[in-house]
C-alpha positions as CSV (number, residue, x, y, z in Angstrom):
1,X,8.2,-11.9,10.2
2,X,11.3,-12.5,11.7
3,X,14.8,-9.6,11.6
4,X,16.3,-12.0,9.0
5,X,13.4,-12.1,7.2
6,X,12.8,-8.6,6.8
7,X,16.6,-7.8,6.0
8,X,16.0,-10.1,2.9
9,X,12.9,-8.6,1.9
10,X,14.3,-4.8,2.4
11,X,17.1,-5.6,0.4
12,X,15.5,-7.5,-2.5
13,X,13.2,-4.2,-2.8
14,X,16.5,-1.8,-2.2
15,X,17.2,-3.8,-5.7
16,X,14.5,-3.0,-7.5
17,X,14.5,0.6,-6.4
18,X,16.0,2.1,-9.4
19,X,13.6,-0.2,-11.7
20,X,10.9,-0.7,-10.2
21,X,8.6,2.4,-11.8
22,X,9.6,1.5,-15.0
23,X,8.6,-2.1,-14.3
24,X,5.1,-1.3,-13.5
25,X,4.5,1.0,-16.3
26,X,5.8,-1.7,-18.8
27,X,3.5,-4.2,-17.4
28,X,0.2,-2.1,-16.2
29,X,1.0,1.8,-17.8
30,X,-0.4,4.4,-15.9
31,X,-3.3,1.9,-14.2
32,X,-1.5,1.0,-11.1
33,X,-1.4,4.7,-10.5
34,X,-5.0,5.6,-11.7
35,X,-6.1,3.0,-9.2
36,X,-4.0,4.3,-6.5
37,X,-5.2,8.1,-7.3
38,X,-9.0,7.1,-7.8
39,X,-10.5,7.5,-4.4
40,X,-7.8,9.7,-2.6
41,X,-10.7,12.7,-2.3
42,X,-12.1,10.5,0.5
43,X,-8.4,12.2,2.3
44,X,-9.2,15.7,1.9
45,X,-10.5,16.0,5.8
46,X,-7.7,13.8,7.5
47,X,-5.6,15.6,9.7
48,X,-3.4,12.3,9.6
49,X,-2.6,9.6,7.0
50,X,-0.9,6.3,7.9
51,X,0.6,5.1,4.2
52,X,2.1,1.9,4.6
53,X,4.3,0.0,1.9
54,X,4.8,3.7,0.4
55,X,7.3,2.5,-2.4
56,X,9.0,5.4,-4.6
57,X,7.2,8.0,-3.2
58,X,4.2,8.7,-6.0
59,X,1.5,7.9,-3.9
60,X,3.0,10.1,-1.1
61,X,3.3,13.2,-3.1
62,X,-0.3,12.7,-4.3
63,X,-1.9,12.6,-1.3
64,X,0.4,15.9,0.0
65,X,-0.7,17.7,-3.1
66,X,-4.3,17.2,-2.5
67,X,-4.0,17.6,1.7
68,X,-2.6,20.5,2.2
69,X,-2.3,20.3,5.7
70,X,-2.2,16.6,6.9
71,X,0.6,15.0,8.8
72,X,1.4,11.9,6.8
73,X,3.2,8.9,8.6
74,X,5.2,6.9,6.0
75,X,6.6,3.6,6.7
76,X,8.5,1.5,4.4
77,X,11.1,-1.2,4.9
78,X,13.1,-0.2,1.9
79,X,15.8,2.2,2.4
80,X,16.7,2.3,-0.7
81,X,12.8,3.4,-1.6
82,X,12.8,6.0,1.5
83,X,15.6,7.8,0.0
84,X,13.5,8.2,-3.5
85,X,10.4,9.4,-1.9
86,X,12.5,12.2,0.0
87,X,14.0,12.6,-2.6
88,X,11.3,13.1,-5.0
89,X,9.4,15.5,-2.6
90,X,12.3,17.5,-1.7
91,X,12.6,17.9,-5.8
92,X,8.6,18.5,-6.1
93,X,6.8,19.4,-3.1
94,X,9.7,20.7,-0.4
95,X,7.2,23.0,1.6
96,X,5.6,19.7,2.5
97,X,8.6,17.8,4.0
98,X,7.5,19.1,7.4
99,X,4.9,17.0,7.5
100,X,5.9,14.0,7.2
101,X,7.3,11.5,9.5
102,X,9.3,8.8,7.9
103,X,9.5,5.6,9.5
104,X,12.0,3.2,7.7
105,X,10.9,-0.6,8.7
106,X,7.2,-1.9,9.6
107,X,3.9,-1.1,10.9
108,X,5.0,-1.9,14.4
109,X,7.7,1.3,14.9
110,X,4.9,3.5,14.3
111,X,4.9,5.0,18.0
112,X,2.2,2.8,19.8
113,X,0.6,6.2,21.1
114,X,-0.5,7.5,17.1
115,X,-3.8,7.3,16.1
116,X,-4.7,8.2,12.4
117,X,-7.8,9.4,10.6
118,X,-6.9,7.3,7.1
119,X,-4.7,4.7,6.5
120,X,-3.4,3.9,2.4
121,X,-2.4,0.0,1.4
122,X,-1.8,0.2,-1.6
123,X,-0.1,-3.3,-2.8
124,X,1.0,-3.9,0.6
125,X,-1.4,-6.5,2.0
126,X,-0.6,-8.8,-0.9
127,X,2.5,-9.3,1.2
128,X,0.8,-11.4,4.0
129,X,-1.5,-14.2,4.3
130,X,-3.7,-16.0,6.4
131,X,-2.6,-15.2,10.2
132,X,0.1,-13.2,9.1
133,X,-2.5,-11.0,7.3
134,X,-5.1,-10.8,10.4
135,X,-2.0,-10.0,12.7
136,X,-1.2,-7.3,10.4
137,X,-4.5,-5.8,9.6
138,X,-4.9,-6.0,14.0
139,X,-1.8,-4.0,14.4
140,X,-2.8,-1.5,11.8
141,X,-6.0,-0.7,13.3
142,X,-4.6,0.2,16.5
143,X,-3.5,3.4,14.6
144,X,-6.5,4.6,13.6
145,X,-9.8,6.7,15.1
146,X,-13.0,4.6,15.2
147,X,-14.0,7.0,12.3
148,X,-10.8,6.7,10.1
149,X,-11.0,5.7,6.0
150,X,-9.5,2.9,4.8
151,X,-7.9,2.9,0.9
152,X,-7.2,-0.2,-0.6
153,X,-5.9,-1.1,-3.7
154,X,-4.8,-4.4,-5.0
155,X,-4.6,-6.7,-7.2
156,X,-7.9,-9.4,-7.8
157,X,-8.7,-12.2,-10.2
158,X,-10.7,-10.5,-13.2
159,X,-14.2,-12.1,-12.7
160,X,-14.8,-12.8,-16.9
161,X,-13.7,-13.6,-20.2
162,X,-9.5,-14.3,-21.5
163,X,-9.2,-12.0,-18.5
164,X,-9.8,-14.5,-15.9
165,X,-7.3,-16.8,-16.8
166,X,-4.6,-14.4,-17.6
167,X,-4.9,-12.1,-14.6
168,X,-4.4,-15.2,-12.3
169,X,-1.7,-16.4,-14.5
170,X,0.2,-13.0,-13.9
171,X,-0.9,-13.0,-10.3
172,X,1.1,-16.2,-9.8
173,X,3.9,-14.9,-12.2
174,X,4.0,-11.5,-9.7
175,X,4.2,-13.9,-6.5
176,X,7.1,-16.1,-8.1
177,X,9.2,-13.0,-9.0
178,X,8.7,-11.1,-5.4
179,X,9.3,-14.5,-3.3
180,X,12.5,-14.9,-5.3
181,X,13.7,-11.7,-5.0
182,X,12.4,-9.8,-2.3
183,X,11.5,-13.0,-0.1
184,X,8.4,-12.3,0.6
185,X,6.2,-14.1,3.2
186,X,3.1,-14.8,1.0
187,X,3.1,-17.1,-1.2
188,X,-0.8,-16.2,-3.0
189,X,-3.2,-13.6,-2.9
190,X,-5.4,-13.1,0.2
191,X,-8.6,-12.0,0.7
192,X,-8.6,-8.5,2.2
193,X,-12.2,-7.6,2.8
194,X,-13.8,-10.4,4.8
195,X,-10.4,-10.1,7.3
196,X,-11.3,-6.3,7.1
197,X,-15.0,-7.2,7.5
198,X,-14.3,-9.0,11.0
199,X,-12.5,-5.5,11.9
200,X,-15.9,-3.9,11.3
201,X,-14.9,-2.3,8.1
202,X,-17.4,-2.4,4.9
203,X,-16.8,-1.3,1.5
204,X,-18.7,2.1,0.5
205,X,-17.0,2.4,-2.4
206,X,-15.1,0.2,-5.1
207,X,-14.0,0.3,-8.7
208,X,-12.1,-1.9,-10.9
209,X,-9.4,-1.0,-13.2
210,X,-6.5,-2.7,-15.6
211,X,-9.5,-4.7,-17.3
212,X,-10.6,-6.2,-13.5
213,X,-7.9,-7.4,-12.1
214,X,-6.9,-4.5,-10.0
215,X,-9.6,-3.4,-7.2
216,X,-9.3,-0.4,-5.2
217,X,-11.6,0.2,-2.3
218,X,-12.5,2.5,0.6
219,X,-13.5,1.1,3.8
220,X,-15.4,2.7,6.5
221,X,-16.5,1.1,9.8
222,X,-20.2,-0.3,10.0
């Protein structure tokens, strides 16, 4: 993505900053963040998490309060969304401030050196597509050990039933919002495992929530 391009897209989520909680608990309640939560036991012996697209910060305090000890790289191209994680840890957690490392802007200011033993995408990948998506996932696993966890959470077409129809239907809704005003590069959902597959990553675990249409997974290398 281009510097003009990701100016857009920081500002259109600086925007929604001070909404955008109360947005997803009007539209999913508390399942975005049951999804997110679900497998973050599978962190309790990293040393070092990667969290990319961290948003307001909920995610990030989650993970500090069940690591007590991990150093937690966050990157997020909102600064508007920076300054309400730090904020909401220095207001919660302020012991862990320490260890994190904030990065404001993308996966590729993460120093080229750092290598991590998890990484969390949680509604991040959702932002790319097709080579976009495989240049991403590429320049992600450069940061972590041949050993490290991957969490991912998303959204997915329900597989059955009024569900089906209505999940892609809001899926499509969800794209049309973010491209209008966040500009976002993808236009539709990708397909995350089989690019993660052809990094050597499998699926160990997985579990639906929001009545299917949000998937969250943990990937390990064959």
């Amino acid at each position: 993505m281009d510097h003009a391009r990701l100016a857009r897209t920081a500002r259109g989520f600086d925007r929604l900053a001070g909404v955008y909680d109360g947005l997803v608990r009007l539209v999913y309640g508390r399942s975005l963040r049951r999804a997110q939560f679900h497998w973050l036991d599978e962190l309790e012996s990293a040393d070092s998490i990667l969290i990319l697209g961290g948003g307001t910060g909920w995610l990030l305090e989650e993970v500090l309060r069940r690591n007590e000890r991990a150093q937690v790289i966050y990157v997020e191209l909102s600064p508007a969304m920076v300054a309400r994680s730090r904020d909401r840890i220095q207001a919660h957690l302020p012991d862990a401030l320490e260890r994190i490392q904030w990065i404001e802007g993308t996966i590729r200011e993460v120093p080229k050196d750092v290598r991590c033993d998890a990484v969390c995408t949680m509604f991040f990948l959702d932002l790319f597509e097709g080579e976009r998506l495989t240049a991403e996932l590429a320049v992600i696993d450069r940061h972590l050990h041949p050993e490290a966890a991957w969490l991912l959470t998303d959204f997915t077409p329900a597989e059955r039933g009024v569900m089906r129809v209505f999940s892609r239907l809001l899926i499509w809704t969800m794209y049309r919002f973010f491209r209008w005003i966040c500009r976002i590069p993808a236009g539709r959902l990708g397909d995350f495992v089989p690019a993660l597959q052809q990094l050597n990553f499998s699926v160990t675990h997985s579990q639906r929530f929001h009545r299917g249409m949000i998937i969250s997974h943990v990937l390990r290398r064959s």
